[in-house]
C-alpha positions in Angstrom: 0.0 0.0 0.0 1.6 3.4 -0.9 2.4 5.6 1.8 -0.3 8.8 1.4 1.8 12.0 2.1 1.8 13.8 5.5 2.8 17.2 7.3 6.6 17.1 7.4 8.1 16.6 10.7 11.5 18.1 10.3 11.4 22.0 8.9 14.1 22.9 6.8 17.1 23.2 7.1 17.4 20.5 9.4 20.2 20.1 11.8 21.8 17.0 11.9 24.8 15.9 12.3 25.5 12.6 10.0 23.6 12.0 6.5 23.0 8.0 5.5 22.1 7.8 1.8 20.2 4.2 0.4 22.0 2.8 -2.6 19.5 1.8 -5.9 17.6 4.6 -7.4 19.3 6.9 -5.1 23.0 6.6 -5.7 23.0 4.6 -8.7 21.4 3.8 -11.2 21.3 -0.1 -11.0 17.4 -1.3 -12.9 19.2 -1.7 -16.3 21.7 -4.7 -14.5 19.2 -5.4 -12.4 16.3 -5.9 -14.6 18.8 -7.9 -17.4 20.0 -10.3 -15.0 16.2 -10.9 -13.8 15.5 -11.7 -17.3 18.1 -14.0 -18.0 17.4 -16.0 -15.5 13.8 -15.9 -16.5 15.1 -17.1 -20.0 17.6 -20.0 -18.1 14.8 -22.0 -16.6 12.4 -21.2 -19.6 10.1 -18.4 -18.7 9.2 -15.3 -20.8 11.1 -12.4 -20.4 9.7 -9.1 -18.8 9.8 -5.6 -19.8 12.6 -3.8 -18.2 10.1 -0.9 -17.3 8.5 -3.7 -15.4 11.1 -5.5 -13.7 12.2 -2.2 -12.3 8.9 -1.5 -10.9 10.2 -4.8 -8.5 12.9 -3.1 -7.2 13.5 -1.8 -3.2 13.0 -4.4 -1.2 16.4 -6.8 -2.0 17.3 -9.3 -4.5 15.1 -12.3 -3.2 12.0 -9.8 -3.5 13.1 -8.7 -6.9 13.2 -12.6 -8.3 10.3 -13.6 -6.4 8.1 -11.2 -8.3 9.8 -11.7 -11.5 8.7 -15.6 -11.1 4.8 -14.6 -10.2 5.2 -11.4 -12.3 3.2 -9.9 -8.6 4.3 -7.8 -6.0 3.5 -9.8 -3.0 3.0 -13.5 -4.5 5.6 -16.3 -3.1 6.5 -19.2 -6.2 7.0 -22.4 -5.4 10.1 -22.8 -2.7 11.5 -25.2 -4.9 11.5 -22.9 -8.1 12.7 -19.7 -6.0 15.2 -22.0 -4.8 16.4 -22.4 -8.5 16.2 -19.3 -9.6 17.6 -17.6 -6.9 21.2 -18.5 -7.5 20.5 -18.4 -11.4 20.2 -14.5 -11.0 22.6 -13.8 -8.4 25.3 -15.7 -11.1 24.0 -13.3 -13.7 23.9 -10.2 -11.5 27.5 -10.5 -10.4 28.5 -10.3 -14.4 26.5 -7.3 -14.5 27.2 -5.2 -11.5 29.6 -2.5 -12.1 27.3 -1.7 -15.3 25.9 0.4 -12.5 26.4 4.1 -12.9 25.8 7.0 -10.5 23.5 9.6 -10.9 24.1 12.9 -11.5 24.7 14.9 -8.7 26.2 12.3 -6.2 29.6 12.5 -6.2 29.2 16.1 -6.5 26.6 15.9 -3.4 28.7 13.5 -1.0 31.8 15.8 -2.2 29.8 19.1 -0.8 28.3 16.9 2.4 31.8 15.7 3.3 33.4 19.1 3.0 30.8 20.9 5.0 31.6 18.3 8.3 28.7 15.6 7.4 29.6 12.3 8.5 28.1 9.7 5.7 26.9 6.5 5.3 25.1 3.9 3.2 22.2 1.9 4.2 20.7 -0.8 1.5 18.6 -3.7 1.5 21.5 -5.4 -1.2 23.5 -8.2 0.2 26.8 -7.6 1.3 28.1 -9.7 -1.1 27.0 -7.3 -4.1 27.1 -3.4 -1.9 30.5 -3.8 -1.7 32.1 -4.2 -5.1 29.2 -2.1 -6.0 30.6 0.9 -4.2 33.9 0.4 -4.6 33.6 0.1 -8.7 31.3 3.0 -8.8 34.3 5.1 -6.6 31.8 6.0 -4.0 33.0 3.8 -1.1 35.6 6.3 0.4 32.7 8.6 1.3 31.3 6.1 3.6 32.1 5.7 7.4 29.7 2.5 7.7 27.7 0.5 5.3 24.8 -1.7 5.9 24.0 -3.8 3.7 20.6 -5.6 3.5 22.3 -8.7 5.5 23.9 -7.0 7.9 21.5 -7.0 10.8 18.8 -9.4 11.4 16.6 -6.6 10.2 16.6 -4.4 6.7 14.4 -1.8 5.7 11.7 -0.6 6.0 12.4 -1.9 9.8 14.1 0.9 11.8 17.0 -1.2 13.2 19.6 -0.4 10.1 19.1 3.5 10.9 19.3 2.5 14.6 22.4 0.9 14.4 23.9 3.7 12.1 23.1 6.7 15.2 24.7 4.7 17.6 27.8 4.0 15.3 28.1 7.9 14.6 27.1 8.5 18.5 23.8 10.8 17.8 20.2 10.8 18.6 18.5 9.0 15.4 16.9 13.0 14.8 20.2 14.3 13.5 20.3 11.6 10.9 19.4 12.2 7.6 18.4 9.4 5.1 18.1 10.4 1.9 16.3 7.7 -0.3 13.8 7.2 -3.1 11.1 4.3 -1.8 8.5 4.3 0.5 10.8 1.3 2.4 13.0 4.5 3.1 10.1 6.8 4.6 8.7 3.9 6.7 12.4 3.2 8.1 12.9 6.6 8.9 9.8 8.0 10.5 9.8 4.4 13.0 13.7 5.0 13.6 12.9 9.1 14.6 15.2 10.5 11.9 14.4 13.2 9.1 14.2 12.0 5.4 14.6 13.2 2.1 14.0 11.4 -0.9 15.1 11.5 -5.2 12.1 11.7 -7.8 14.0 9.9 -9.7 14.4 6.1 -8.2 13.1 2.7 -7.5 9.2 3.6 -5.8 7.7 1.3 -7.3 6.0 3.4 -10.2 4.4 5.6 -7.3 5.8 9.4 -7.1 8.1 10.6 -4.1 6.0 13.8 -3.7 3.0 11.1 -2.2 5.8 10.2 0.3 5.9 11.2 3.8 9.1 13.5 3.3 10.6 16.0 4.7 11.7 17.6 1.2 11.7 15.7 -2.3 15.2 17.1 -3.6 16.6 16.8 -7.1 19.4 15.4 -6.8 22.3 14.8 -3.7 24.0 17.9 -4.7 20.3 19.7 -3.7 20.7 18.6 0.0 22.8 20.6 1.3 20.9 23.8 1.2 18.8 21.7 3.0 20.7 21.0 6.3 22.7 22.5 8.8 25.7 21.3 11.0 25.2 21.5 14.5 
């Protein structure tokens, strides 16, 4: 169910003190990898492939999510254990070969350049598994800017559950309201509002078709680089 939009709870600019950013559809652009490894593994065990507009509509809420939908070709449906079982590993084959097809956006490296030099401590939170979020980052050149990453099997918890953002205000030593998330995804909203902390969010990512100005945000920004005009240093 989409998220229907609400009274901001954070005015602008906010003061925080540490800004975590989530990975696909926010940092980079990853359906086009994404969506092609889905379909070749589709085409592996003998299924029709899906339209990449589609596919990306199945994005945000981690890998096993993404081919389970593929497989039912619905959002919440669960295929046969024994076929997601087969699938699963079929993809993840094809997904490695793809990754660092991923690009970022524009404005990120330009935004985490500005946050960094203005005092922001940084993170990444992501419901991607480890395994992926790391050789992601680093082949994109975006891991120096991080302190911590958590990656979707780093905690017993992921997104939309607060724990990840948790953890990441106790790692930088601040109450979970001076820390920003900036996202794209409703998964990113519900996170943030039960963990306490402001959000901001991209038009341009993975929300499921839906558009971030029905979020309940804090401010819909263009791009990273818009952010800081947003926020203040305390």
């Amino acid at each position: 169910m989409q998220q229907a939009a609400t009274i901001r709870r954070f005015s602008t600019p906010v003061s925080v003190q540490a800004v975590v950013t989530d990975l696909d559809g926010t940092l980079l652009h990853s359906a086009p990898q994404l969506a092609e490894a889905a379909n070749r593994m589709l085409r592996e065990i003998d299924y029709a492939p899906v339209p990449q507009e589609l596919l990306a509509s199945y994005i945000g809420n981690g890998i096993g999510w993404l081919v389970k939908r593929a497989l039912t070709g619905e959002m919440h449906a669960t295929p046969d254990a024994a076929l997601f079982e087969h699938a699963l590993p079929i993809f993840e084959k094809h997904y490695a070969d793809l990754l660092l097809g991923s690009k970022p956006y524009g404005g990120v490296i330009e935004g985490l350049e500005a946050m960094r030099a203005a005092g922001f401590r940084l993170g990444c939170i992501t419901n991607k598994a480890a395994r992926f979020t790391g050789p992601l980052l680093e082949g994109a050149g975006l891991a120096k800017y991080f302190e911590i990453v958590i990656s979707g099997d780093t905690l017993p918890k992921k997104k939309p559950h607060p724990l990840p953002l948790r953890h990441a205000a106790k790692f930088f030593g601040i109450p979970a309201d001076k820390l920003l998330l900036i996202g794209d995804s409703l998964n990113d909203t519900l996170a943030a509002r039960a963990a306490g902390c402001p959000v901001f969010c991209v038009p341009y990512g993975y929300n499921h078709g839906e558009p971030a100005e029905a979020l309940d945000t804090d401010a819909v920004i263009a791009d990273l680089s818009a952010a800081l005009p947003l926020i203040k240093r305390i």
